[in-house]
C-alpha positions in Angstrom: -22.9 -37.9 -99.3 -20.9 -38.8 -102.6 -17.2 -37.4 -101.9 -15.2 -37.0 -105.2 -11.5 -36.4 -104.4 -10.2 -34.5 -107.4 -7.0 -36.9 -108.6 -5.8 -34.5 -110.9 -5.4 -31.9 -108.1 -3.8 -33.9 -105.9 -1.0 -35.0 -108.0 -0.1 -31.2 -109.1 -0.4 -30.6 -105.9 1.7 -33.1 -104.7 4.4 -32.2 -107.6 4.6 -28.8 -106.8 5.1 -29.7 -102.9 8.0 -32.2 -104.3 9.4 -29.6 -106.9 9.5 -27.1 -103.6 10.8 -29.5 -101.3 13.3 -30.0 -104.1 14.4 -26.4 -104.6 15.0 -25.9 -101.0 17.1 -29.0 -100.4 19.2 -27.6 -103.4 19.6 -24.0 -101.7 20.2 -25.6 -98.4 23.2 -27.8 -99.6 24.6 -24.7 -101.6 24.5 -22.1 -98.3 25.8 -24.3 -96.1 29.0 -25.3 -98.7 32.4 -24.4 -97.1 32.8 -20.5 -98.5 35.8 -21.5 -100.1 34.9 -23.8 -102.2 33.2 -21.4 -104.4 36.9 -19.9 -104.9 39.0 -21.3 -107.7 42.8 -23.2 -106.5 45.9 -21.0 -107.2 48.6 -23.9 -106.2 49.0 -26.3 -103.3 52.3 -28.2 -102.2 53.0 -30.3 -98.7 55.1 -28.9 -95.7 57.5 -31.7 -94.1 59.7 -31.0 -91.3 63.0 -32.9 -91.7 61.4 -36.1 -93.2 58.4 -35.9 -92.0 55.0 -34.7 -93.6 53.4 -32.1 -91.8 50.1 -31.1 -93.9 49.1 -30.0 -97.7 48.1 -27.1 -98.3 46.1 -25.3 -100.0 45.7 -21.9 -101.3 42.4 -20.4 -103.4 41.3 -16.8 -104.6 38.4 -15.8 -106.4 40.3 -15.3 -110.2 42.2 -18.4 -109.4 45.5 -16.0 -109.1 47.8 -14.9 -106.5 47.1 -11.2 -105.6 48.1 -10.1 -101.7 45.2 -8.1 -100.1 42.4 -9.0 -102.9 39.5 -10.9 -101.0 38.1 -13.6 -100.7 41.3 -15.6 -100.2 41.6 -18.9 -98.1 44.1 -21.6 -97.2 43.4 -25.5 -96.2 45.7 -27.7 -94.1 44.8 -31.0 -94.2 47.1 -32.6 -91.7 49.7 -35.6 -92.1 49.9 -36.3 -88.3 48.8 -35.6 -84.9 49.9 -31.7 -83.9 48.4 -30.1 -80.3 46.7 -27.4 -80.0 49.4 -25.7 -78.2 52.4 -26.6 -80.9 50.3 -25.1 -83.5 50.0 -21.8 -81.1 53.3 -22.0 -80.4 55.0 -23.0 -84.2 52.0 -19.5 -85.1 53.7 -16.9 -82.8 56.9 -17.9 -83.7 56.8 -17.2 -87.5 54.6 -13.6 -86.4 57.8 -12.9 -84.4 60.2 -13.5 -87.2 58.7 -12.2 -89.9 57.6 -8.9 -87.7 53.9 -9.0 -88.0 51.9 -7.4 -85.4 53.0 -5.5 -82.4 53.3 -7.7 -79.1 49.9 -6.6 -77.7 48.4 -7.5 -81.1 49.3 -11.1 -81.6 48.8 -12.1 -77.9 45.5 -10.5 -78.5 45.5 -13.0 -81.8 46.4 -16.3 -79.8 44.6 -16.2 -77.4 41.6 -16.1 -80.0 43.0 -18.9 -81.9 43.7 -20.9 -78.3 40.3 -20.5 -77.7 39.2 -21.9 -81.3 41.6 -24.1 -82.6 41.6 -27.9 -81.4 44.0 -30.7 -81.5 44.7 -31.6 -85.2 44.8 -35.9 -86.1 45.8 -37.4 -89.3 43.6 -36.9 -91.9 42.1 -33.5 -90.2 41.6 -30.1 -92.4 41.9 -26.8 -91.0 40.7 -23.8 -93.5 40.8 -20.3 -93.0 38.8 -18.1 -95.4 38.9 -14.4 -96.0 36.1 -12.7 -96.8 35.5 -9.9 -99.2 36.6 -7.4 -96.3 39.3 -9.1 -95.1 37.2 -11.0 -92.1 38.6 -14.4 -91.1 37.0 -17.2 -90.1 38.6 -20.8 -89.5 36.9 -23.8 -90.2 37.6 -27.8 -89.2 36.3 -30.7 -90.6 34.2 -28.1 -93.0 32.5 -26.6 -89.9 32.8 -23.6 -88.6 35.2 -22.6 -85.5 35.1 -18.8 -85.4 35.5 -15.4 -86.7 38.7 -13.3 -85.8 36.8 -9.8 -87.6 41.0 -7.8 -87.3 41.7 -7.7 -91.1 45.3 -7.4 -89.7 45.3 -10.8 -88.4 43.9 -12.0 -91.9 46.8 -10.6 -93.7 49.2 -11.8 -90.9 47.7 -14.9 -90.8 48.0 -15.6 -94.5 51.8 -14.1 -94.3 53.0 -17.5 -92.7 52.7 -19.0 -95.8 52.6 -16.6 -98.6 55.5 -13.9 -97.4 58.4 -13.5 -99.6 60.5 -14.4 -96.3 58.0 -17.0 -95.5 59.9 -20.1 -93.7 59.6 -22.2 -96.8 60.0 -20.3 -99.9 59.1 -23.5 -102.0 56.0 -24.0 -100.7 55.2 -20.3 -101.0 55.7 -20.3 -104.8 53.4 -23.8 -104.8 50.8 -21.8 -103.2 51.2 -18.5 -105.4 50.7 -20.6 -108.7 54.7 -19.8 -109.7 56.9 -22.2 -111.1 
């Protein structure tokens, strides 16, 4: 028996495997992209304490523009040192406290989500929170995921820390809104 392997057939068929192969490597990369960075920057600026560097930060919307309550939103922290867990939770309920966001039942509720989420933050770590178009949040490190607090009140609250007209640092909030 004379086989004849058709070489012609092979190759297109190998080409279309490759062009395949190549098309889902191409979606794969794209889903799995941090959801904010499909969002356009609005501003950024760096959060010291005394004279220390804290973190930049990050803000980005979907026109590129600061506009409270329009979704997707999200914020990155990449950090400047080593903060615990528990100084983040703590430095967290503090600002909800004094700007009066939340009732009491409602940010316990809130930390102890984000105790069970959040880790130890090193040098050179990011943290990102990203809104989604109904107001879901979901924290990311390292551009993984973390978790999903689903209370759009805890997005807006969230967000508040840094973007409130009385937020602790009125400098950096205008950084982040885009305004001189």
């Amino acid at each position: 028996m004379n086989w004849k392997i058709p070489t012609i057939g092979i190759w297109a068929g190998v080409n279309l495997l490759l062009l395949a192969f190549t098309l889902f490597a191409a979606t794969a990369v794209h889903a799995s992209a941090a959801p904010w960075q499909q969002l356009r920057p609005v501003g950024q600026g760096e959060m010291n304490w005394l004279w220390f560097k804290l973190y930049d930060a990050t803000f980005y919307s979907a026109s590129g523009r600061y506009q409270p309550g329009h979704y997707p939103q999200a914020l990155t922290l990449t950090y400047a040192r080593t903060i615990g867990r528990e100084d983040l939770l703590s430095a967290t309920a503090a600002e909800w406290q004094r700007l009066g966001l939340g009732t009491v039942p409602e940010r316990q509720r809130w930390l102890d989500q984000l105790a069970a989420l959040w880790p130890d933050v090193q040098a050179g770590d990011q943290l990102a929170f990203y809104v989604d178009k109904v107001g879901v949040g979901h924290f990311w490190w390292q551009e993984r995921p973390l978790g999903t607090l689903a209370d759009p009140n805890f997005s807006a609250a969230f967000l508040a820390i840094w973007l409130a007209d009385n937020s602790r640092n009125p400098a950096l909030t205008r950084r982040l809104r885009g305004q001189p």
